[in-house]
Each structure stands twice: as C-alpha cells, then as structure tokens.
N, C-alpha and C positions, 0 to 999 in steps of 0.2 A: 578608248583612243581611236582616232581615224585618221586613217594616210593620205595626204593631197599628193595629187601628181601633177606637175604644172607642163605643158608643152609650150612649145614653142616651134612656131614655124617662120623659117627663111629661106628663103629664093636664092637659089647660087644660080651666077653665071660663071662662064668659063673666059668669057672676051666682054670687053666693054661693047663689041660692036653687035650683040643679044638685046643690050638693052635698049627702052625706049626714047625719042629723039631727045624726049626732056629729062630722063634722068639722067643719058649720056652728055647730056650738055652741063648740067649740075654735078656731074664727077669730074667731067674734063676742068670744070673752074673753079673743086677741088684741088685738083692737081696742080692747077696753075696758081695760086696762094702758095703751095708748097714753097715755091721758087722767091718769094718773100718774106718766108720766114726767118725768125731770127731765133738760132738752134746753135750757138756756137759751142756749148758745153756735151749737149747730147747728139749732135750732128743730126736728130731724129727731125725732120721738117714736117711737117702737119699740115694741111690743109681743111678747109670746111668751106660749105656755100650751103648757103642757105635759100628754100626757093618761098616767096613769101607769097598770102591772099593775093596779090593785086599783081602778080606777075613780075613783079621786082626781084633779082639775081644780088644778096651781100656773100663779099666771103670776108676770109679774117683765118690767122694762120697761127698757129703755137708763138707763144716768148719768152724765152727764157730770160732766169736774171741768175746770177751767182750765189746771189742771197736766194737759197731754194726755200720755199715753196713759193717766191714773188713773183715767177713767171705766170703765163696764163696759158691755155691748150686753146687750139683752134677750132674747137665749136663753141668754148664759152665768146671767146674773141667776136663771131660771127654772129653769133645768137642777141653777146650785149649789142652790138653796133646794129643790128636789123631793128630789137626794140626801140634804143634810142632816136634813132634818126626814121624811124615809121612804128613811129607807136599807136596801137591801138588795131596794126595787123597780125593777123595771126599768119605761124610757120608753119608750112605744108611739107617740105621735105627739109632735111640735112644730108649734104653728102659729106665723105671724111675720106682722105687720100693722105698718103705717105711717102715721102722721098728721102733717101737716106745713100749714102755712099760706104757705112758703118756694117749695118745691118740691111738683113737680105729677107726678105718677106712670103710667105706665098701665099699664107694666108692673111685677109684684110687687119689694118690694128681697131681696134674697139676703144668707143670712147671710155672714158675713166669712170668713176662715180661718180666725182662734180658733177662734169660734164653731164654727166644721165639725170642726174637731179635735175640739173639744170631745165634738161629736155620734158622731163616730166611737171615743172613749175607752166611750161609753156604750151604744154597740151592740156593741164588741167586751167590755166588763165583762158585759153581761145574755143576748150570746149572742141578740138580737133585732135584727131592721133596724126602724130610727125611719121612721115616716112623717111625710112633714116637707111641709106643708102653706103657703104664700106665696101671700098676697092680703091684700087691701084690698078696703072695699065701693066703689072708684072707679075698681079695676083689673082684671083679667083675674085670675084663681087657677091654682095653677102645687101640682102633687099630685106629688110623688116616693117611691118605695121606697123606703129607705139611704139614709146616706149617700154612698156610691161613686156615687151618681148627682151629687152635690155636689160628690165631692172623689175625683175618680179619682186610680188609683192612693197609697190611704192610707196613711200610716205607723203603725204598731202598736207597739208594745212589746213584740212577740215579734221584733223588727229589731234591739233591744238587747241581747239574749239571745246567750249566746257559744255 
C-alpha cells in the first residue's frame, strides 16, 4: 500500500483592494451579477464573471426554480453563456461573489460539484488552467490555480476512452 498526500495551495487576501487591477475588476462584476439574480427561495444570490482569451468580461448569476434541482448556479450560468456566444475561446479566470441578507459569510462560498466539473471540462477542452478567484467585499478572497486545486483527482473524458 502507498499513501498520496495531495496539497493544495491558495492565495488569501484580507481586502479586495490586495488584489490585482484585473482580478479586482472580475470580482467587483462578480458582485455586480449578484444583484440580478434570481434567488427568491434561498435569498443566497451568486455571482460569476468570467474573464475570457480575447479580453472579453461574461457574468451570469444563480436561478432558482421551485421545482429544485431546475435552477442553475452562477458559474454554470457564466461559463454556458461565454461558450455560446464566443465559442472556440478559451476561459482564463472565474470569479464567484455572494450576497445574501439571510446568511452571513466570512469566508468565500465555493463552487459546487457541477459547477467544478463544469470548470474542469473547460480547462481540459482550451488546454489552460482557469484561475478561479472566491470572495466577497465582506469576506476574506481565496486565489486558486486549476481546477485540481478544487476538484482533486478529476474525471476527464479521456476515462471514457477504450
């Protein structure tokens, strides 16, 4: 038998105003999705921005629906709308923010499993690791490499492959 020991490193800031011009700009348009989301069941509002190859800014924000699990989280939200409407670029960062009146935060929320799958379909399609950025202007910000800092040991679709 042999033991893995997997690390992971992530970058805390303590203020948005540590970070750099363009991740501070891709969390503040995190934040600002918040404010359009549609969260009437879990008051939990979500945000995501996506920064793409070509220097293009998508976001896209959680939706719920009552029939649960028909809603969407706001990095799938961000992530389909940046493929669709700019296909064939690849995503360089994701930022993820949270606004809530319900609950009270301090540290960042982390995307889901979808959502990390998600992220890992799209770093293994472009061939780049997403830097994936989690904060709030009320909590601590949390700076990852890849996804494999998110979702160790990933599943790929070269696992499908005979």
């Amino acid at each position: 038998m042999k033991t893995v020991h997997l690390q992971i490193k992530i970058e805390e800031y303590e203020s948005i105003d540590e970070l750099t011009s363009d991740d501070r700009i891709l969390l503040e348009k995190a934040w600002l999705a918040c404010d359009s989301a549609y969260a009437p069941y879990s008051k939990f509002n979500v945000g995501a921005a996506v920064l793409l190859a070509n220097g293009k800014i998508v976001s896209g924000n959680n939706q719920e629906n009552a029939a649960y699990p028909s809603g969407l989280c706001a990095e799938r939200v961000a992530m389909y709308y940046a493929s669709a409407h700019h296909p064939g670029v690849a995503m360089k960062a994701i930022a993820v923010a949270v606004k809530s009146d319900v609950v009270s935060l301090k540290d960042p929320a982390s995307p889901c499993g979808s959502c990390r799958q998600v992220m890992a379909e799209y770093e293994n399609l472009y061939h780049t690791k997403l830097r994936i950025i989690l904060g709030s202007p009320h909590t601590k910000i949390q700076i990852l490499e890849g996804i494999a800092s998110l979702l160790p040991l990933t599943f790929y679709a070269e696992g499908l492959k005979k």
